[in-house]
C-alpha positions as CSV (number, residue, x, y, z in Angstrom):
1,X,113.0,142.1,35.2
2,X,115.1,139.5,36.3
3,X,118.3,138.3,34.4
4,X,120.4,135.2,35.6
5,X,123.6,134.8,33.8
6,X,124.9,132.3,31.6
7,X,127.0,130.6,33.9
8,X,124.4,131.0,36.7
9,X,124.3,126.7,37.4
10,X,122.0,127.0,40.2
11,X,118.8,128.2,38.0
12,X,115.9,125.4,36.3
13,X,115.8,125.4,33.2
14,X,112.2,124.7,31.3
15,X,111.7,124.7,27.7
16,X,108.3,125.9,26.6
17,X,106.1,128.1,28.5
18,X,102.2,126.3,27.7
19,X,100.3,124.5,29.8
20,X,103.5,122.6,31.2
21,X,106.1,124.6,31.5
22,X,104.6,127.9,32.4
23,X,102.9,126.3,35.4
24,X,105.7,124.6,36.0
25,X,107.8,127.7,36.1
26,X,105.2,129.6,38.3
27,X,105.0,126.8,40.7
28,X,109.0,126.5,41.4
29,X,108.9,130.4,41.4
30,X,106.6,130.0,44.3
31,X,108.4,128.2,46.3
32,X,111.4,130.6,45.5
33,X,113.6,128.0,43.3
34,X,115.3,130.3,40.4
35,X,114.1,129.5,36.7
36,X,114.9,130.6,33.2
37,X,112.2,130.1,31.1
38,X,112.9,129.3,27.1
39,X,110.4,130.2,24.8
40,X,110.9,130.1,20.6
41,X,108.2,132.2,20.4
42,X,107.4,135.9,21.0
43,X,105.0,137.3,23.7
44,X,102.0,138.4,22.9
45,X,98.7,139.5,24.9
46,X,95.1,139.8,24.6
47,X,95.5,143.3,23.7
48,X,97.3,142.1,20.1
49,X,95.7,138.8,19.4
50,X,93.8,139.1,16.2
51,X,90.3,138.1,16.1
52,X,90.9,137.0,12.5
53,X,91.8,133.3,11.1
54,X,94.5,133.3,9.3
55,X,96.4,136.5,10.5
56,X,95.9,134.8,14.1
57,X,97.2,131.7,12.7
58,X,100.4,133.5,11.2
59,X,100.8,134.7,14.9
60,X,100.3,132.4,17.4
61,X,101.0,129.0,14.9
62,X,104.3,126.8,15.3
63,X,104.7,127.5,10.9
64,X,108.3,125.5,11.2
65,X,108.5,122.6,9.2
66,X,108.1,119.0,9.3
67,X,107.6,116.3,7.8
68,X,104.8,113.2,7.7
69,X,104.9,109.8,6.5
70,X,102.4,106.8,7.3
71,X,98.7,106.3,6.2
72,X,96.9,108.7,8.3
73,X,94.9,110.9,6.5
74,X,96.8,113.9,7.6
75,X,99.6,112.6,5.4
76,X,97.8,113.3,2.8
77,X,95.6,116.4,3.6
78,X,98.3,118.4,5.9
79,X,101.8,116.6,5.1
80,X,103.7,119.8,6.9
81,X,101.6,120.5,9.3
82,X,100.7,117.7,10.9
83,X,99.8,119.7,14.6
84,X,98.2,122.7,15.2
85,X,100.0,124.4,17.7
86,X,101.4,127.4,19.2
87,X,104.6,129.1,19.1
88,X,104.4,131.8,21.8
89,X,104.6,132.9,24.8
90,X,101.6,130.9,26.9
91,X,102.4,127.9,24.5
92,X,99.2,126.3,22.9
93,X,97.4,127.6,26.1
94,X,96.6,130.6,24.0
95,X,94.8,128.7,21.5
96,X,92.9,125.9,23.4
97,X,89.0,126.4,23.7
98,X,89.4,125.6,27.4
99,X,88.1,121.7,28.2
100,X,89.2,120.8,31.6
101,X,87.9,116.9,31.9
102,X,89.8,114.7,34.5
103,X,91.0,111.1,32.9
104,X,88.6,108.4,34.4
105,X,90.1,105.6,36.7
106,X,89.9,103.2,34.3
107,X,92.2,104.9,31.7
108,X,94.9,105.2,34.0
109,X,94.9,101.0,33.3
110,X,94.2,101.0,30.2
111,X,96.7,97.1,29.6
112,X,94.8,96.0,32.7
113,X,91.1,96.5,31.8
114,X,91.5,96.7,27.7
115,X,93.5,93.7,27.7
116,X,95.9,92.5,25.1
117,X,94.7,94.4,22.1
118,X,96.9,93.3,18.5
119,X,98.7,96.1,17.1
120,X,98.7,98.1,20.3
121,X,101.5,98.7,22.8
122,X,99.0,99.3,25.7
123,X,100.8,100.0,29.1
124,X,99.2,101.0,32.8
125,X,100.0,104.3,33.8
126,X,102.8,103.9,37.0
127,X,100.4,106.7,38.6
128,X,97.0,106.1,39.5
129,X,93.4,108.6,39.6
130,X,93.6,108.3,43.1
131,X,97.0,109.2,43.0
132,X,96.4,112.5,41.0
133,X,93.0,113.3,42.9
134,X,94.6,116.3,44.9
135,X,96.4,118.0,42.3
136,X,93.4,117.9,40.1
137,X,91.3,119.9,42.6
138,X,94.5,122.3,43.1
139,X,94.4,122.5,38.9
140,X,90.9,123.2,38.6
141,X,91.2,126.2,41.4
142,X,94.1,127.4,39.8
143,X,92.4,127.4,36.0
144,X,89.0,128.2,37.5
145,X,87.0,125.6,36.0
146,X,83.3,125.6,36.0
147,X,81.6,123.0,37.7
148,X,84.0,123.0,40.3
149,X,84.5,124.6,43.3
150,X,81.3,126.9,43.4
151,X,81.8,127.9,39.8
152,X,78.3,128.5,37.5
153,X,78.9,126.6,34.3
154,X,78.9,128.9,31.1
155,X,75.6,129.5,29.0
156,X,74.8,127.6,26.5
157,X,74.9,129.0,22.6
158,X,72.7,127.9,19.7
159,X,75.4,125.3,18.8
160,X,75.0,124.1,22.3
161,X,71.5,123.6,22.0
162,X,71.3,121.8,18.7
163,X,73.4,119.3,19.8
164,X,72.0,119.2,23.5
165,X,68.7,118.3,22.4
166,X,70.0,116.1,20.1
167,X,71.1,114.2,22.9
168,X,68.3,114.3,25.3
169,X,65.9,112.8,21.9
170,X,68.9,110.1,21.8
171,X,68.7,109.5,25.7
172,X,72.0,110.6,26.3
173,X,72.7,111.9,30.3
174,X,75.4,113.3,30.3
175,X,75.4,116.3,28.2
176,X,76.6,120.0,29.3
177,X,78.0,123.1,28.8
178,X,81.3,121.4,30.4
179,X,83.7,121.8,32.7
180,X,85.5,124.5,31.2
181,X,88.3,127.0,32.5
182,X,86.8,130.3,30.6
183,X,85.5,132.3,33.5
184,X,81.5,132.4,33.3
185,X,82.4,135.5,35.9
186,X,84.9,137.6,36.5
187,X,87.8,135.7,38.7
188,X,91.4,136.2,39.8
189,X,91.1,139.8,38.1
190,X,90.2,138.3,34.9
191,X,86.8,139.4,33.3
192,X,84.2,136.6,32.5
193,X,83.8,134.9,29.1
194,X,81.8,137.8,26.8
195,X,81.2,134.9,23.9
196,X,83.1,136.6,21.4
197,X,83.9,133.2,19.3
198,X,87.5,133.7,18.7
199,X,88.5,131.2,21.7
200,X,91.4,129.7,19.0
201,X,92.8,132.9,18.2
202,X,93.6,134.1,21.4
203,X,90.8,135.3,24.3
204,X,90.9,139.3,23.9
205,X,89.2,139.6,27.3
206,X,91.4,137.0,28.9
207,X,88.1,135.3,30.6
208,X,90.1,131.7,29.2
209,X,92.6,130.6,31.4
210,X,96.3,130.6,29.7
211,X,99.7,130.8,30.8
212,X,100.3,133.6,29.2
213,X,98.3,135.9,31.7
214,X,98.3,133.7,34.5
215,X,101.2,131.5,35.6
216,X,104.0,133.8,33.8
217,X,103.4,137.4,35.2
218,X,102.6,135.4,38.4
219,X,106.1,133.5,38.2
220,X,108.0,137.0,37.3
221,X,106.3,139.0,40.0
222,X,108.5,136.7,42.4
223,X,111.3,137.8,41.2
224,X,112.8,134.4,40.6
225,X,111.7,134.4,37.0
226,X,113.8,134.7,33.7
227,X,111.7,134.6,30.6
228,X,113.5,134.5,27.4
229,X,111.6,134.8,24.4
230,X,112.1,133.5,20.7
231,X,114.9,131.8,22.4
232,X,114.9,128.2,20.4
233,X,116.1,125.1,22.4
234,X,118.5,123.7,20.0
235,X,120.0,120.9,22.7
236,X,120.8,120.0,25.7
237,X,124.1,119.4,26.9
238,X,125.2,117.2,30.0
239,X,128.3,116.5,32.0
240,X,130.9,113.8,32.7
241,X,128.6,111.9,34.8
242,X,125.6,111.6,32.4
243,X,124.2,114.9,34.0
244,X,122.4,117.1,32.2
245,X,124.1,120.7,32.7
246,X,123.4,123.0,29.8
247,X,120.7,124.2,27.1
248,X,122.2,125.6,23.8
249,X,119.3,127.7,22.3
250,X,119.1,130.1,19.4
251,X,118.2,134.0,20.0
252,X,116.1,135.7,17.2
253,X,119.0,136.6,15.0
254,X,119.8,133.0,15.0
255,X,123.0,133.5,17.7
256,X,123.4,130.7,20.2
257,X,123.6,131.5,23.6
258,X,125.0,128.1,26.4
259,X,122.8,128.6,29.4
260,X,124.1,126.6,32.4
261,X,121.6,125.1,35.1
262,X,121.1,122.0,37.5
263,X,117.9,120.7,36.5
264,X,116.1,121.0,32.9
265,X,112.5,120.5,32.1
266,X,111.5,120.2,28.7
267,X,107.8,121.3,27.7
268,X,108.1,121.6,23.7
269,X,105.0,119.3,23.3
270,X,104.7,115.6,21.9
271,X,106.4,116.7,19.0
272,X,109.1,119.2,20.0
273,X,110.3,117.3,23.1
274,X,111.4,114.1,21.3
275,X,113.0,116.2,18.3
276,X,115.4,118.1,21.2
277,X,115.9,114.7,22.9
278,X,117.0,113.2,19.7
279,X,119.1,116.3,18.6
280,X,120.8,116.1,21.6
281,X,123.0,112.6,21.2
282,X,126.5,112.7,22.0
283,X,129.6,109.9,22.9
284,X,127.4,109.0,26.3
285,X,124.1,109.2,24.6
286,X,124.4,107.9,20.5
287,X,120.9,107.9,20.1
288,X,119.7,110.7,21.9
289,X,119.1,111.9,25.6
290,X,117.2,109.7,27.9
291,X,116.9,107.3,24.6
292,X,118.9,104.5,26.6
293,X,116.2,102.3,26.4
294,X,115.0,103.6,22.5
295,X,111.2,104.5,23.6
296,X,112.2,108.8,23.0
297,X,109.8,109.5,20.0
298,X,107.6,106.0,20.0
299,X,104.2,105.7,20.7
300,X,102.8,109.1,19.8
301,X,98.8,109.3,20.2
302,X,97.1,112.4,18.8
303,X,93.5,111.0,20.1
304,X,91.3,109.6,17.2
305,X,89.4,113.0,16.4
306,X,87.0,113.7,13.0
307,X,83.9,116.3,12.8
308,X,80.4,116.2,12.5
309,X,78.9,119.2,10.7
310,X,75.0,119.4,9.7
311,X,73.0,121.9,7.6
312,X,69.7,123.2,9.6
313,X,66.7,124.6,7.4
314,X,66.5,127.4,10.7
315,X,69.9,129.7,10.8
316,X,71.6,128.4,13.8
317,X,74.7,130.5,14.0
318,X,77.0,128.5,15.5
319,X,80.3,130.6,15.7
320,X,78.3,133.1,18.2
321,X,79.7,132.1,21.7
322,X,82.6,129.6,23.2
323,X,83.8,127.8,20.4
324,X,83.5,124.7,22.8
325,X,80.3,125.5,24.0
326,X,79.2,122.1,25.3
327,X,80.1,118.4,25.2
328,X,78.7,114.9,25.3
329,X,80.5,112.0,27.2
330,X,78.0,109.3,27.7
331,X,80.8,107.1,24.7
332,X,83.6,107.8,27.1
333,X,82.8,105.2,29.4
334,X,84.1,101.5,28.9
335,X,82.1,99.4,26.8
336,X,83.8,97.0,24.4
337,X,80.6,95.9,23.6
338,X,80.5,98.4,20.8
339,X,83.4,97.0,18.7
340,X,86.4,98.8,20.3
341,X,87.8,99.4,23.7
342,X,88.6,102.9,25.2
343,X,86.0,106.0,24.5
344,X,85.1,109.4,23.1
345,X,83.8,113.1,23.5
346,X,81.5,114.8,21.4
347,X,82.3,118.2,21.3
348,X,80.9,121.4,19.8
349,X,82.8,123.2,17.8
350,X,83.0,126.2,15.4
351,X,85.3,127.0,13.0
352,X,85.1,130.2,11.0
353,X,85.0,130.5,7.0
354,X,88.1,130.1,6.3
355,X,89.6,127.2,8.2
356,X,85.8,125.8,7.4
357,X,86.9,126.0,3.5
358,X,90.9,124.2,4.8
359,X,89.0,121.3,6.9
360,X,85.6,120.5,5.9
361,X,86.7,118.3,2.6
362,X,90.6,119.7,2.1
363,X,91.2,120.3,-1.2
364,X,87.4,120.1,-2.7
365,X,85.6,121.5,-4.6
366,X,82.3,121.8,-6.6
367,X,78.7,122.7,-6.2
368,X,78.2,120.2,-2.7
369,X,81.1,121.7,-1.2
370,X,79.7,125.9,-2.4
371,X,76.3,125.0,-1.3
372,X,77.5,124.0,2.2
373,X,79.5,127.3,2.5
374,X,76.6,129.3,1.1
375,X,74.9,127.9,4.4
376,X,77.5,128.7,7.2
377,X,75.2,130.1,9.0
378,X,73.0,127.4,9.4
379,X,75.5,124.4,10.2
380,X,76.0,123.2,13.7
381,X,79.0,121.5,14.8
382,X,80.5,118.7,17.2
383,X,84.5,117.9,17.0
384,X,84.9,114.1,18.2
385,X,87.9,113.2,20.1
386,X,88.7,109.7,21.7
387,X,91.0,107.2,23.0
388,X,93.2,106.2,20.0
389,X,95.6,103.1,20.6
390,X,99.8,103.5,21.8
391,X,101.9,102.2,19.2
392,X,105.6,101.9,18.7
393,X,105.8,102.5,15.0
394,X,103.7,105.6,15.6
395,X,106.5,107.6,16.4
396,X,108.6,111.2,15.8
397,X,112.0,111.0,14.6
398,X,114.5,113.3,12.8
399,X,114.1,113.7,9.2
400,X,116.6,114.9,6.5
401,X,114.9,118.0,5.9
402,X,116.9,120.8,8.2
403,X,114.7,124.4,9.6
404,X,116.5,127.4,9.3
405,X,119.1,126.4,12.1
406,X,120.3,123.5,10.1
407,X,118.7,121.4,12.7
408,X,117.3,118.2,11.8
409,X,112.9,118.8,12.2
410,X,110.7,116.3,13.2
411,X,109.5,113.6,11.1
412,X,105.4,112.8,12.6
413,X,104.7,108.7,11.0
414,X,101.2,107.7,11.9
415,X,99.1,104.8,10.9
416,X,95.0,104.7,12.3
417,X,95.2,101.7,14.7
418,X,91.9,99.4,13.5
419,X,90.5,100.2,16.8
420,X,91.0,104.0,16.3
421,X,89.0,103.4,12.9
422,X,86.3,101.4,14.9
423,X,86.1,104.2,17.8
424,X,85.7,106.9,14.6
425,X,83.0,105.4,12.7
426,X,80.9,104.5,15.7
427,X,81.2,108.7,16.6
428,X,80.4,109.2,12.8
429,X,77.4,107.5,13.2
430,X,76.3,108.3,16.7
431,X,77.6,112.6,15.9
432,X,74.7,112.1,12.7
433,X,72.2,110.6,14.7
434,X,72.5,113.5,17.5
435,X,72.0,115.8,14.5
436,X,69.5,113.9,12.5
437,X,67.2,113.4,16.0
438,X,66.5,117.3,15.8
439,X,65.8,117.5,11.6
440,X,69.2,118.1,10.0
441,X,68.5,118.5,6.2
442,X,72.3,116.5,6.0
443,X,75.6,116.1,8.0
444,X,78.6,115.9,7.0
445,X,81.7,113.8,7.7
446,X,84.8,115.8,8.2
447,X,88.2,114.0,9.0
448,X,90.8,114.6,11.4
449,X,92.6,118.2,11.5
450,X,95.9,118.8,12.6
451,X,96.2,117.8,16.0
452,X,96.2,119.9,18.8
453,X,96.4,116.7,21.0
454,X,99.9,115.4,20.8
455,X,100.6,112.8,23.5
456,X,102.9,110.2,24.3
457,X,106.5,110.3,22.8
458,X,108.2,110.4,26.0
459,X,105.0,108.0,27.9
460,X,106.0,107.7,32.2
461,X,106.3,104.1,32.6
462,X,107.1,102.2,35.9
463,X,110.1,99.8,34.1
464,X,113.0,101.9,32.2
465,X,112.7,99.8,29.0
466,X,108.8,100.5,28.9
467,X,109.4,104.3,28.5
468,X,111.3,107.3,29.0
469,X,110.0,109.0,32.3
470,X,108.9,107.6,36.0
471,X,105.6,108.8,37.3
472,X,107.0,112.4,38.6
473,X,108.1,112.8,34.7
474,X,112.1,112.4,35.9
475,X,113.9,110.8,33.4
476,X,115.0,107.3,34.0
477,X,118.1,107.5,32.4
478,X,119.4,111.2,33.3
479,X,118.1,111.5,36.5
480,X,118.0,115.9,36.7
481,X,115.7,115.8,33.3
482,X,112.2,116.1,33.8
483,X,109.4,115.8,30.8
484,X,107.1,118.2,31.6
485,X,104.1,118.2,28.8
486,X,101.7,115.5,27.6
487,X,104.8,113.9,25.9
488,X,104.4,112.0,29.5
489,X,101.2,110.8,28.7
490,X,101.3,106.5,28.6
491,X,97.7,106.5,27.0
492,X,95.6,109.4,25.6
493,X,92.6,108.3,27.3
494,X,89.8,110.3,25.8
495,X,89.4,113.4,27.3
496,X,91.0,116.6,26.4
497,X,94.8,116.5,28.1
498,X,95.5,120.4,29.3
499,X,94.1,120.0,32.7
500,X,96.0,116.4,33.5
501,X,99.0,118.7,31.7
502,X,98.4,121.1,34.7
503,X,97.8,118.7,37.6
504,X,101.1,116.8,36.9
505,X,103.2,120.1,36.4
506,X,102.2,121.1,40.1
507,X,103.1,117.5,41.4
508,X,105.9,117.9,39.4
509,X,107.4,121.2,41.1
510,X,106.8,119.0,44.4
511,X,108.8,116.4,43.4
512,X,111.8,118.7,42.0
513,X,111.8,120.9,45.1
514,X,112.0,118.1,47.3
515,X,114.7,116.4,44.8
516,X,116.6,119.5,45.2
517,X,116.7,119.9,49.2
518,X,117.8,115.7,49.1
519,X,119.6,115.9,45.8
520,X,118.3,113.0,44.2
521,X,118.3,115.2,41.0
């Protein structure tokens, strides 16, 4: 195992080993650059994840606290949990069900082809599709997604089904079992997908692409990997020139440890990120790190998501198989014609009885809400997730509540843009009718969960005062701090994020190792 000292100031630094960050690290491993790799959580594996809600969610979840304000349902519903994310080694990578969609060319312009939209702060990406293309392709070899590069797509499961002919009675096109990175056959020494349904809780035969398994052991078998584990980023620290230089984390026992380094990468998620950037203000940087401009924390998009569930007179079974077993995507496309610009994914999903009892109607009860958990088995399921709008008072900032460091947590203010409330009751509507075309006795609509989708707070942008980052993610203020999670995103676009996560953390390690050999970071 490799150990770089404290004092060692030639290593990377990245904070947060998920999608991000651990492909980050493997990627600068590769080309032999030194990295320590902090991670607040521990390390599991598929051998101890627990195919079992809630003692899954005790284990993998980011439980810290935080606080909510603003009129989003989740205020109310969820006020200190506001995300659904992960807190271990592989990052949220562990718990995603595995959608790999590439953003569409349009969404990478969203100012120039929504237009002005009131309430918004829409910006064009200062990267284009065409731009991205290559790294992509090199994302979807590297995850192994189906549908690409020779890959079978997965079967379909009874949820599938329902909602696929659903769809075809609706004369919807585009409607598959996805591009998914789950192997639908054994790959890269990974076994294929055995459609156990416990893809949130961790996949025990590793057939879902995660950090944890992949990137990571790849990164340490170079040698030029230092993972540190329940090692909690606290701040960073920078020297007389503005440079960042340092990352003061906390150990398990709560003992803070100064690790030196010349370049830092920070991949705590949309949430995380901002609350380290913001903890980290000092005489140079009063409001924070990279905050010169004061966009760290604004604009956080969480994608406008809600649930359609429907009760089948035939058992259908629906948490057999890939909890993600199939999407619809015809109401991505651009079509303002429907009352709202931007679009949306239906998605099938499962969720098993006892996070069905937390989300379906949180905190109900009654004979309607019994009835439909006395027929589990014969709901189906579609998750619906789309564009929702950028906007400045949507933001993360530090609240006076302090976690067990004393450190100030991160305060999540969201308010449903109109157009996000538009966008959900059109996929309300057209989730039903997918259901209702194949003889659903009734559906049900669910609101948003916690996010797992957490976007934005540190958005690229090609001016400084527009955002925090430039299109490789380098800060624009500190110019050796990189953002290196979907904190970089400058719109949500509709599709699931991991795989444009992916993509940009191997242009990424491009960018740094080039920046290194010319030092222009």
């Amino acid at each position: 195992m490799t150990t770089y000292s404290f004092d060692d100031d030639s290593v990377v630094i990245i904070i947060g080993s998920g999608a991000g960050g651990g492909t980050l690290a493997n990627e600068l491993c590769q080309k032999g650059i030194p990295v320590v790799l902090l991670e607040a959580g521990e390390r599991q594996s598929p051998a101890t994840f627990i195919n079992d809600e809630w003692p899954s969610f005790a284990q993998l979840s980011w439980g810290d606290t935080r606080t909510t304000s603003g009129t989003w349902q989740i205020a109310k519903d969820f006020p200190n949990l506001p995300a659904w994310i992960c807190k271990t080694v592989g990052g949220t990578t562990t718990h995603w069900a595995g959608a790999s969609i590439r953003l569409q060319d349009h969404e990478f312009r969203a100012r120039q082809m929504y237009g002005e939209v009131k309430g918004a702060n829409l910006l064009d990406w200062p990267l284009t599709l065409a731009e991205l293309e290559p790294y992509y392709a090199l994302a979807e070899n590297k995850m192994g997604v189906t549908r690409t590069n020779d890959i079978p797509g997965l079967a379909g499961n009874n949820n599938f089904q329902v909602m696929y002919n659903g769809a075809k009675k609706l004369g919807y096109k585009e409607c598959s079992t996805g591009h998914m990175a789950i192997n639908s056959r054994g790959r890269d020494g990974r076994a294929q997908c055995m459609q156990l349904g416990f893809c949130f809780q961790g996949c025990k035969m590793g057939a879902k692409w995660s950090t944890l398994y992949t990137e990571i052991p790849a990164a340490e078998a170079t040698g030029k990997l230092d993972l540190r584990t329940q090692a909690h980023a606290v701040r960073i620290e920078h020297d007389a020139k503005g440079r960042a230089n340092a990352v003061v984390y906390a150990d398990a026992k709560g003992q803070l440890h100064r690790q030196q380094g010349r370049i830092v990468a920070i991949a705590g998620n949309a949430i995380e990120t901002p609350r380290l950037l913001l903890n980290s203000s000092s005489s140079m940087f009063p409001h924070g790190l990279g905050n010169g401009a004061g966009m760290v924390g604004k604009h956080y998009m969480r994608h406008t998501t809600g649930s359609v569930f429907a009760e089948f007179n035939d058992p259908v079974h629906f948490y057999r198989g890939t909890i993600m077993a199939g999407l619809i995507s015809d109401e991505s496309r651009l079509d303002p014609d429907r009352g709202f610009v931007g679009g949306y994914e239906m998605e099938t999903i499962s969720l098993g009885p006892s996070f069905m009892a937390a989300f379906f109607n949180p905190g109900a009860w009654g004979r309607d809400f019994t009835r439909v958990m006395d027929n589990y088995t014969h709901l189906a399921g579609m998750w619906l997730v789309g564009e929702d709008m950028p906007r400045e008072t949507n933001r993360i900032t530090l609240s006076d509540t302090k976690d067990h460091l004393g450190i100030p947590v991160a305060n999540v203010h969201y308010d449903d843009h109109p157009n996000d409330l538009a966008m959900r009751e059109h996929a309300f509507k057209q989730g039903s009718a997918v259901y209702e075309a194949v003889g659903a006795l009734k559906t049900h609509r669910v609101p948003p969960y916690p996010s797992t989708h957490n976007l934005g707070t540190c958005r690229m942008s090609l001016k400084e005062a527009d955002g925090v980052c430039n299109k490789h993610g380098q800060s624009h203020e500190v110019p050796n701090l990189f953002i290196s999670d979907g904190s970089q995103f400058t719109t949500s676009a509709a599709e699931n994020p991991t795989l444009t996560i992916v993509s940009l953390a191997i242009r990424q390690a491009d960018f740094i190792e080039q920046a290194l050999k010319t030092k222009a970071a």
